[in-house]
KOLLUM-971037 format. One record per residue (C-alpha): residue number from 1; residue in one letter; x, y, z. Coordinates in nm, 4 decimals. Layout:
BEGIN
NUM  A  X  Y  Z
...
***
This chain:
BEGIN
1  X  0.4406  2.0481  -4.8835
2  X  0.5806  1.8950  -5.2311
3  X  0.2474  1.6740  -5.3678
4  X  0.4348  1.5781  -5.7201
5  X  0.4522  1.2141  -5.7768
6  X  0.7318  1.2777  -6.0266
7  X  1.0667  1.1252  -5.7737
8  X  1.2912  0.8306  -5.8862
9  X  1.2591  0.5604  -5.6582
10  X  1.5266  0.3728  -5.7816
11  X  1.5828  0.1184  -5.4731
12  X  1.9959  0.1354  -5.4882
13  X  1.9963  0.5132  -5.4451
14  X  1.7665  0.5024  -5.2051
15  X  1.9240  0.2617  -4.9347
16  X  2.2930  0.4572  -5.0242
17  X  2.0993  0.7636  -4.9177
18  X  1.9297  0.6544  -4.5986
19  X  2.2156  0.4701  -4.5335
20  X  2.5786  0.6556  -4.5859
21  X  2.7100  0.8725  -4.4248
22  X  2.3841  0.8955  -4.2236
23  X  2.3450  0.9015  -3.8300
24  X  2.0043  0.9114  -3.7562
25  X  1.6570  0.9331  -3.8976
26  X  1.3742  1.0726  -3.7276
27  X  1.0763  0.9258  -3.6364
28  X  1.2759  0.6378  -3.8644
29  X  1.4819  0.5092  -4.1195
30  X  1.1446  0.2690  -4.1959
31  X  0.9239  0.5527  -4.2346
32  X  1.1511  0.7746  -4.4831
33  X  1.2090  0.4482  -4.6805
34  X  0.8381  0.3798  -4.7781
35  X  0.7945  0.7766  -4.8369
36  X  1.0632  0.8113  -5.1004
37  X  0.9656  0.4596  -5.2475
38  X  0.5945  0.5442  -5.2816
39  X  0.7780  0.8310  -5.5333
40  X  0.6082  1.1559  -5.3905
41  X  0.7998  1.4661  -5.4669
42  X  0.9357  1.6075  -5.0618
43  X  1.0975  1.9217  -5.0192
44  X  1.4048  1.8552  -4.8465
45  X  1.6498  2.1788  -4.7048
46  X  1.9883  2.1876  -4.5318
47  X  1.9960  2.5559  -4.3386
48  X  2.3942  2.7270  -4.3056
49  X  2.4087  3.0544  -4.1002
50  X  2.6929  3.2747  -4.2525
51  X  2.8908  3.2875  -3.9693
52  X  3.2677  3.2972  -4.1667
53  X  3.2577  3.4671  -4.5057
54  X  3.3571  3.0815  -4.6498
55  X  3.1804  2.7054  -4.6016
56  X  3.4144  2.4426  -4.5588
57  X  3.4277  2.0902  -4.5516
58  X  3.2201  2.0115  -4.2645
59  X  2.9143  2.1721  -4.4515
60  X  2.9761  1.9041  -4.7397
61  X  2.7931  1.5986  -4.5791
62  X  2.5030  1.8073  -4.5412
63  X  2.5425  1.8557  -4.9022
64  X  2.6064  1.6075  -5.0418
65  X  2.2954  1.4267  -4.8686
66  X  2.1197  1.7152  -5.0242
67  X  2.2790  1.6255  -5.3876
68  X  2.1188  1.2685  -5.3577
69  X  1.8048  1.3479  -5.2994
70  X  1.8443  1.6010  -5.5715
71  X  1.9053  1.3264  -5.7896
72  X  1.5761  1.1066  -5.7311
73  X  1.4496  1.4344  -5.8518
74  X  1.3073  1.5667  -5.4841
75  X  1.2756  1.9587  -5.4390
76  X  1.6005  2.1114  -5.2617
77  X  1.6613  2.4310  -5.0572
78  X  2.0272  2.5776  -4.9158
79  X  1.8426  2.7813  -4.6844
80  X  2.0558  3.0722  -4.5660
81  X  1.9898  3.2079  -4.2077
82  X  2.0590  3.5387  -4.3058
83  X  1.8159  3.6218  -3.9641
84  X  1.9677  3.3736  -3.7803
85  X  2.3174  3.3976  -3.8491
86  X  2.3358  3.7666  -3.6445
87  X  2.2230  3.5885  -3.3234
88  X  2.4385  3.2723  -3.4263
89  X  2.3726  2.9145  -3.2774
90  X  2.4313  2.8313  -2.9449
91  X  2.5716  2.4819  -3.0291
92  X  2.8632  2.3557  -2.8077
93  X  2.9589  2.7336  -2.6927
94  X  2.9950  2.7561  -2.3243
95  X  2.9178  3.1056  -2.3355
96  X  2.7082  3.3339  -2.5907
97  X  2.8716  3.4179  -2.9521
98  X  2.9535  3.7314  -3.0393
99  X  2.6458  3.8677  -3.2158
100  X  2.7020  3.9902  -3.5642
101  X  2.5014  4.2568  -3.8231
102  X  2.3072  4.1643  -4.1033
103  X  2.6053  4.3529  -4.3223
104  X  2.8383  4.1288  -4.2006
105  X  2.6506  3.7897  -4.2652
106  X  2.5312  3.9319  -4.5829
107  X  2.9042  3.9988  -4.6584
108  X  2.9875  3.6335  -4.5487
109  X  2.6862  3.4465  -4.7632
110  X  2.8340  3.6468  -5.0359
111  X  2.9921  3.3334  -5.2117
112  X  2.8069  3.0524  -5.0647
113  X  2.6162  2.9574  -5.3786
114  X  2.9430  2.9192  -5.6235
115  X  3.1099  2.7289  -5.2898
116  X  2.7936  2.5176  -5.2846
117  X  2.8274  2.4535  -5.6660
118  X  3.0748  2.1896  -5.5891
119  X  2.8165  1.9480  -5.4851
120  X  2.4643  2.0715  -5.6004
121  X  2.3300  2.1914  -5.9210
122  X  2.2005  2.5414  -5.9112
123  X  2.0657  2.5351  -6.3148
124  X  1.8912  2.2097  -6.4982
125  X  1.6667  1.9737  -6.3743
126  X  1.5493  1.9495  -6.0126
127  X  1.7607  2.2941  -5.9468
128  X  1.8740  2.3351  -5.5887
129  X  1.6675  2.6766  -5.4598
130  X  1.8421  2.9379  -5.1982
131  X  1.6439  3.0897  -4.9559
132  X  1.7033  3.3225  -4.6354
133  X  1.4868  3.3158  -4.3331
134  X  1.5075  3.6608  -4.3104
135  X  1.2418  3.6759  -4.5826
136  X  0.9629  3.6043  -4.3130
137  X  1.1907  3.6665  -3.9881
138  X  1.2523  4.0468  -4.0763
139  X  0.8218  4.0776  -4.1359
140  X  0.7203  3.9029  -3.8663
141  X  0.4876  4.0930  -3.6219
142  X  0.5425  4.0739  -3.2523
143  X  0.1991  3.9213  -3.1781
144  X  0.2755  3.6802  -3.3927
145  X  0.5885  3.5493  -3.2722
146  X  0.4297  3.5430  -2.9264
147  X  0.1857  3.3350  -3.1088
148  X  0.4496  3.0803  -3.2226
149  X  0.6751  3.0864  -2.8925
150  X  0.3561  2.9794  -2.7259
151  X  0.3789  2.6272  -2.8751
152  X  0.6733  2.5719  -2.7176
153  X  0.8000  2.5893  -2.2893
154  X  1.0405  2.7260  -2.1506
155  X  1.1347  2.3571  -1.9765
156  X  1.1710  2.2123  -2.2955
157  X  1.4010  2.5005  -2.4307
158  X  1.6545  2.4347  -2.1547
159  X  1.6789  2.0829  -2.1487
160  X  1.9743  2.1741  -2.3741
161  X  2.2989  2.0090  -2.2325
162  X  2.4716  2.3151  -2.2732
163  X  2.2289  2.5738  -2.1522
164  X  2.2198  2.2990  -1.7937
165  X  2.6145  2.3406  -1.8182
166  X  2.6381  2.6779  -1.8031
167  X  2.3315  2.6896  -1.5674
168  X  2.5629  2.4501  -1.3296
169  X  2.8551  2.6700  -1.3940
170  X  2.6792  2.9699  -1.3229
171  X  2.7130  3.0853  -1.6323
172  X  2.5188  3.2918  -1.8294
173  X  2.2409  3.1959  -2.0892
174  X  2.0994  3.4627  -2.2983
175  X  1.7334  3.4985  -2.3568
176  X  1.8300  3.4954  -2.7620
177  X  2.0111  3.2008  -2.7565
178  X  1.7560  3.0325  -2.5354
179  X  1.4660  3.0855  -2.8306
180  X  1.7486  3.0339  -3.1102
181  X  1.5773  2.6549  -3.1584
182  X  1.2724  2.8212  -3.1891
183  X  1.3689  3.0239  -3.4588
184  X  1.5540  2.7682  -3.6436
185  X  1.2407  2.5495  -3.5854
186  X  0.9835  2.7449  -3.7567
187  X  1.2036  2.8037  -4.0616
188  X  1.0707  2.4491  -4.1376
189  X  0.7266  2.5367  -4.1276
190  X  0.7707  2.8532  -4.3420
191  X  0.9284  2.6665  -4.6357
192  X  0.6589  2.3782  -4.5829
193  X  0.9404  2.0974  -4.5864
194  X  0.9320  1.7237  -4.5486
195  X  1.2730  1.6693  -4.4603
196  X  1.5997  1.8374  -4.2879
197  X  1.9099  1.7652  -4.2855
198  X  2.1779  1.8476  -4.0609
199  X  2.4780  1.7502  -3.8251
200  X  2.4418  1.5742  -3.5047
201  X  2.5017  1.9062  -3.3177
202  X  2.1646  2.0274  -3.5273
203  X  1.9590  1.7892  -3.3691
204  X  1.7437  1.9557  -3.0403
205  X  1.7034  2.2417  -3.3258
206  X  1.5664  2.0288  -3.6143
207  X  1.3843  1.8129  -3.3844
208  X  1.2172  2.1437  -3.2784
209  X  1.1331  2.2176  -3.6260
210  X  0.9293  1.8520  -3.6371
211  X  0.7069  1.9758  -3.3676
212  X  0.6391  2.3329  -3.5122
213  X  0.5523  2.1724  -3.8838
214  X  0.3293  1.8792  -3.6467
215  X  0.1899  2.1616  -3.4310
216  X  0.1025  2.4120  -3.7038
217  X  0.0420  2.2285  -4.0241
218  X  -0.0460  1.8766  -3.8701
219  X  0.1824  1.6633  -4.0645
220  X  0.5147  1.4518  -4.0112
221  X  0.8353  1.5961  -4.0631
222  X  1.1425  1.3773  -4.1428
223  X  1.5322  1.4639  -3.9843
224  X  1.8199  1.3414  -4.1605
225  X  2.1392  1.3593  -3.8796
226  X  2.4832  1.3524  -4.0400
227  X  2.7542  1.2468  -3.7908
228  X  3.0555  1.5523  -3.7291
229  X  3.3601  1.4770  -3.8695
230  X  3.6261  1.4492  -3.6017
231  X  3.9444  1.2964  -3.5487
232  X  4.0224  0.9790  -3.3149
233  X  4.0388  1.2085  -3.0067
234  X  3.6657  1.3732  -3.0646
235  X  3.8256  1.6957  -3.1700
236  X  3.5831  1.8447  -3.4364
237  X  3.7508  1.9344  -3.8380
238  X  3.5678  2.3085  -3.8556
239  X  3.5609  2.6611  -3.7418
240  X  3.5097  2.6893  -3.4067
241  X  3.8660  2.4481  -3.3955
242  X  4.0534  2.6228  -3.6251
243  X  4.1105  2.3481  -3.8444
244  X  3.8687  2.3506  -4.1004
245  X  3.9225  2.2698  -4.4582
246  X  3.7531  2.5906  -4.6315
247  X  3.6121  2.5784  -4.9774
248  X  3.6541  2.9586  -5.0864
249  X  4.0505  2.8667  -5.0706
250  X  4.2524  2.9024  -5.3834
251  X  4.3345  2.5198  -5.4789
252  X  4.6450  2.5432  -5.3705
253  X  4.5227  2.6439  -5.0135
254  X  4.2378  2.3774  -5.0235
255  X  4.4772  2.1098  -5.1205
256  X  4.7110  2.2106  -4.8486
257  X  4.4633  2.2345  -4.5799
258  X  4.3555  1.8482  -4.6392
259  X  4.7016  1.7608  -4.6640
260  X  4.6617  1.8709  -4.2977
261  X  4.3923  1.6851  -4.1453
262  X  4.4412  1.3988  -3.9442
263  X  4.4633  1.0687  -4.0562
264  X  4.1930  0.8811  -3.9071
265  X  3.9121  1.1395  -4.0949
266  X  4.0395  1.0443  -4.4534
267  X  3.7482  0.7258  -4.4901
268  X  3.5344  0.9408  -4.3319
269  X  3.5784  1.2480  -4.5516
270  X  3.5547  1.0357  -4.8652
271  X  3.2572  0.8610  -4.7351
272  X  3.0097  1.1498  -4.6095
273  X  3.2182  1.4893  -4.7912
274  X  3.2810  1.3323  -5.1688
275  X  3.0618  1.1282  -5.4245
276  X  3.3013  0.8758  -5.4752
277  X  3.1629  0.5208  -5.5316
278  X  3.1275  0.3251  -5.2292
279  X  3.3263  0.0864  -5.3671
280  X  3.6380  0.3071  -5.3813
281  X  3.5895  0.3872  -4.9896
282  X  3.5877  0.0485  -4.8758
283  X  3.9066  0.0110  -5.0928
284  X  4.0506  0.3136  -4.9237
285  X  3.9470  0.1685  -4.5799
286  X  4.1097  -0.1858  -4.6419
287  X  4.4171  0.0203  -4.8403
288  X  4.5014  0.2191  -4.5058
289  X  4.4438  -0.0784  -4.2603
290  X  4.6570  -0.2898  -4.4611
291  X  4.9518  -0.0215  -4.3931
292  X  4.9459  0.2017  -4.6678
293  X  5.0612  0.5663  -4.5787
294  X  4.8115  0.7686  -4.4968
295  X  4.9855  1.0516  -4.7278
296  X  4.8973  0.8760  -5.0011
297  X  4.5324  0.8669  -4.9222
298  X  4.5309  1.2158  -4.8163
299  X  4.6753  1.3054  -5.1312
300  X  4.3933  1.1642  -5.3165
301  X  4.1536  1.3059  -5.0988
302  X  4.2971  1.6668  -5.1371
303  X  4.2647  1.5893  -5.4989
304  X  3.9041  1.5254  -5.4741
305  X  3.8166  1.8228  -5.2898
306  X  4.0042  2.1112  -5.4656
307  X  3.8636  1.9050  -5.8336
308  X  3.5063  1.9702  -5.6962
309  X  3.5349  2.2889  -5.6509
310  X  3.7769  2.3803  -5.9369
311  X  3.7747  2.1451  -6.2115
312  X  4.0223  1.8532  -6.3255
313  X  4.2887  2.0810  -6.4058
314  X  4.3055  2.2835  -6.1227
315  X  4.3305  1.9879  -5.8851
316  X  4.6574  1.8444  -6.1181
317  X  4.8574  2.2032  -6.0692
318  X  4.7531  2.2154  -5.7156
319  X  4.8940  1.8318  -5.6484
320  X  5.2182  1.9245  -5.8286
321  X  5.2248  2.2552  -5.6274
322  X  5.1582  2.0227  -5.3089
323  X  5.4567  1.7766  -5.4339
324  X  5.6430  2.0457  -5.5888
325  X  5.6708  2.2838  -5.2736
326  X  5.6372  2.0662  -5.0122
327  X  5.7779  1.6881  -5.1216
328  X  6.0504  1.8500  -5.3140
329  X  6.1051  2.1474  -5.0719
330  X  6.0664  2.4179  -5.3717
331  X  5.9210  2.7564  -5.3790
332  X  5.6193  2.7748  -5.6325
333  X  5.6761  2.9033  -5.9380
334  X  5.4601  3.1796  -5.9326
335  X  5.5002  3.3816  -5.6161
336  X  5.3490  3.7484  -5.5439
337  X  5.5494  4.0251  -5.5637
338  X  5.5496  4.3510  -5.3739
339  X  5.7391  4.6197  -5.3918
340  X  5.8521  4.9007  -5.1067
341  X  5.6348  5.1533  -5.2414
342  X  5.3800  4.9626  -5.2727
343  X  5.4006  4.8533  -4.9119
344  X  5.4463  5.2470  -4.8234
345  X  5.7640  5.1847  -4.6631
346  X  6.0946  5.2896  -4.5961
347  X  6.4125  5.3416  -4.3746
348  X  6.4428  5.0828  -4.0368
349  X  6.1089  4.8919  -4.0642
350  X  6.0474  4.6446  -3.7713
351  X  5.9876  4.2784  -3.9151
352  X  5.7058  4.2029  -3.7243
353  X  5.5919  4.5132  -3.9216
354  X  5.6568  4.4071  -4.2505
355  X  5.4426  4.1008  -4.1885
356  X  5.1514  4.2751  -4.0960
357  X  5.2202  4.5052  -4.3648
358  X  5.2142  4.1939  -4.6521
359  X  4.9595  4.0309  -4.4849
360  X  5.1167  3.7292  -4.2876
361  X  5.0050  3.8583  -3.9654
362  X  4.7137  4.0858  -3.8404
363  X  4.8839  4.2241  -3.5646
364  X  5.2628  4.2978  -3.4058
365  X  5.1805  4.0458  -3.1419
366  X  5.0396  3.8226  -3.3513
367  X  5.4021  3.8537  -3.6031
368  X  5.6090  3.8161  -3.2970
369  X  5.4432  3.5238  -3.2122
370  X  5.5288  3.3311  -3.5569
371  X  5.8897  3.4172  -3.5766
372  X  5.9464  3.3248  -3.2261
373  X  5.7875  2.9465  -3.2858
374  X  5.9716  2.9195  -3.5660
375  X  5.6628  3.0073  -3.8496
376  X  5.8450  3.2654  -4.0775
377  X  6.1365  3.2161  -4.2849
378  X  6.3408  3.4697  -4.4993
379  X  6.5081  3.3585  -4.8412
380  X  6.4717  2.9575  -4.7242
381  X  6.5918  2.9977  -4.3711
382  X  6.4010  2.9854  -3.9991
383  X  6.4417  3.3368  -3.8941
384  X  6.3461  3.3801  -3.4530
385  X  6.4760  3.7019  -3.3948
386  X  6.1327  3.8840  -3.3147
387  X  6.3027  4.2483  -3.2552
388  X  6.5076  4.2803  -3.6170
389  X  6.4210  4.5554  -3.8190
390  X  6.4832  4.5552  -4.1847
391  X  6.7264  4.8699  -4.3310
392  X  6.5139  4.9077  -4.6570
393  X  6.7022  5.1888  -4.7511
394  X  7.1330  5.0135  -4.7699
395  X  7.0849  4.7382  -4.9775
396  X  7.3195  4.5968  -4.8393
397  X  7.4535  4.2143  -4.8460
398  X  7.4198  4.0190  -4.5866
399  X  7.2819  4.0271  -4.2152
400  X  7.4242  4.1874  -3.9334
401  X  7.3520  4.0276  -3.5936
402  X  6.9455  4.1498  -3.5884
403  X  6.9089  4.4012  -3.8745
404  X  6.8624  4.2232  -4.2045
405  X  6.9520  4.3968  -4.5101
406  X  6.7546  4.4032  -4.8188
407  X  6.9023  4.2694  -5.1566
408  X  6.8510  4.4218  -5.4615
409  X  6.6916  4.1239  -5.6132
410  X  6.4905  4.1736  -5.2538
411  X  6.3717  3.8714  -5.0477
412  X  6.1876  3.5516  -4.9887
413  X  5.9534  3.5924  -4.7422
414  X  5.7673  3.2581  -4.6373
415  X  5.4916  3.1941  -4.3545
416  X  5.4656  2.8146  -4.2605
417  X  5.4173  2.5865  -4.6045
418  X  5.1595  2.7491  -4.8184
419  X  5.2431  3.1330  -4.7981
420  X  5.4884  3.3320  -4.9884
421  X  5.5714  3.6825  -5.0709
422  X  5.8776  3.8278  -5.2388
423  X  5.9676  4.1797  -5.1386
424  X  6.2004  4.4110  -5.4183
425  X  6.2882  4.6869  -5.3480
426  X  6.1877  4.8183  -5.6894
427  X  5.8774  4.7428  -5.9158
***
């Protein structure tokens, strides 16, 4: 436990901490307020298992909560479930994740730290630490867990609401996902922390780690919820939708991918995932309810997210990209370029083949599927003829019912907005 008397306790950043973007405190908002005034030094941590090889934008109001208290000069861990990522939290699944190895979530963590970079400071004063749990996980002894699993019952491991779902559904709950809490819970009392932070969905898991630190070191334990972002319906911006907003993108690709989220997460996504002043979010919130377009906003917002992770510069290129390509209807000035030989091909090549082969599509079905809704387009053009097959040998002008013939100066190919690829047959 941090013992340092050494923390700001400058009352403004306090009450913005405790107080935006913030859901819950636990035992209480009143309790973590006199702590952090009385200016003792608490070790705070926000825990990620690398389930995807990127973090995204639903990860940033955990972070950003963990940048403020940073900056009152508290002790800060990204803890890494490097253990706890291969049996993968139960959360909102309705049946048991796919379990992974500890190659593959040491192949996903791999860039966490410089995606993390955009909101906390590795080097300097107060440096954020990193930490895996599989530094005491993978050398724990068997009696020992037994030990630990022993403060805890069975009963109060399934009063999960989605462990009694699946129960009622008959479905399956495994006996690793059942003691995933208690994993995630002791983590807390192995880094000796004051405080956790976390999404709403974290809660019956850090909650669990407030008992283990009470239970084994007989001391409180504060829990800092951050509400999910979602849009107006309840659906959830991340992952498991298939809408998240991912921070190892190239700027153009971050910029697009807020260009895409719904309108009615823009305040919200200033407010918990940026730093902007206050100030400038209640500005946004009375701009948009006063009928400005949303685009506008978004705009701004997808500014602010690809200028955090890559700089002033990089966020100006990828708005003109944005406005360039997509305002303007133009192809990007820089596209890729591959050549025939490059793509090892030759002769009558299916299409769906070719966009496997360029990397628009990891399967046939999967390339079939885009052309026939309309999500590929050759030199500018829709193109839903999921059978043609390009004759990469003619170069011939022109198309002919479903065989498309390759130009010279080759073709444009184009997946949805943000993806291009010129093939030639030449390079």
């Amino acid at each position: 436990m941090a013992s340092k008397s050494s923390a700001s306790t400058d009352a403004a950043a306090i009450e913005e901490l405790l107080t935006r973007g913030v859901a819950e405190v636990y035992p209480s908002k009143e309790a973590l307020h006199a702590v952090l005034r009385s200016g003792k030094e608490l070790r705070v941590f926000n825990g990620i298992d690398p389930t995807a090889p990127t973090l995204h934008i639903g990860h940033l109001a955990s972070l950003q909560k963990l940048r403020q208290f940073q900056d009152l000069g508290h002790d800060v861990i990204m803890l890494i479930g490097d253990f706890t990522g291969m049996i993968g939290d139960p959360t909102g699944k309705h049946s048991a994740r796919q379990q992974l190895t500890r190659a593959q979530v040491l192949t996903n963590a791999r860039a966490y730290r410089t995606q993390a970079s955009s909101v906390l400071r590795f080097t300097g004063r107060s440096a954020a630490k990193i930490k895996r749990n599989g530094s005491w996980w993978n050398r724990m002894t068997s009696l020992r867990f037994l030990e630990l699993l022993s403060l805890t019952t069975a009963q109060r491991l399934l009063e999960r609401d989605m462990f009694q779902e699946r129960m009622k559904a008959g479905a399956p709950v495994g006996a690793h996902e059942l003691l995933y809490p208690a994993l995630q819970g002791y983590d807390s009392a192995a880094m000796h922390v004051d405080v956790e932070i976390g999404g709403t969905d974290q809660t019956f898991n850090m909650l669990m780690g407030r008992e283990y630190v009470r239970k084994l070191e007989d001391r409180e334990k504060f829990v800092v919820t951050v509400p999910l972002l979602a849009d107006a319906n309840g659906k959830k911006i991340g992952k498991s939708e298939g809408n998240m907003v991912e921070l190892g993108a190239t700027p153009e690709d971050l910029f697009g991918q807020a260009m895409a989220l719904p309108d009615g997460v823009i305040v919200s996504c200033f407010a918990q995932c940026t730093a902007v002043s206050m100030e400038t979010v209640i500005r946004m919130r009375d701009r948009l309810a006063a009928g400005e377009n949303p685009r506008d906003a978004k705009m701004e917002l997808a500014t602010e997210f690809v200028r955090m992770r890559y700089g002033a510069q990089a966020a100006e290129r990828a708005c003109a990209a944005f406005v360039r390509t997509f305002q303007a209807h133009e192809v990007p000035e820089e596209v890729a370029v591959m050549s025939l030989k490059q793509l090892g091909l030759s002769g009558s090549v299916p299409l769906a083949m070719l966009l496997m082969k360029v990397g628009f599509a990891a399967s046939v079905s999967e390339a079939r599927r885009l052309i026939e809704q309309g999500g590929i387009k050759i030199d500018g053009s829709v193109f839903r003829a999921p059978n043609a097959t390009f004759e990469l040998d003619g170069y011939e002008k022109g198309m002919l019912l479903e065989k498309v013939f390759l130009l010279e100066k080759g073709f444009l190919l184009q997946k949805g907005k943000r993806h291009f690829m010129r093939v030639v047959g030449k390079k």
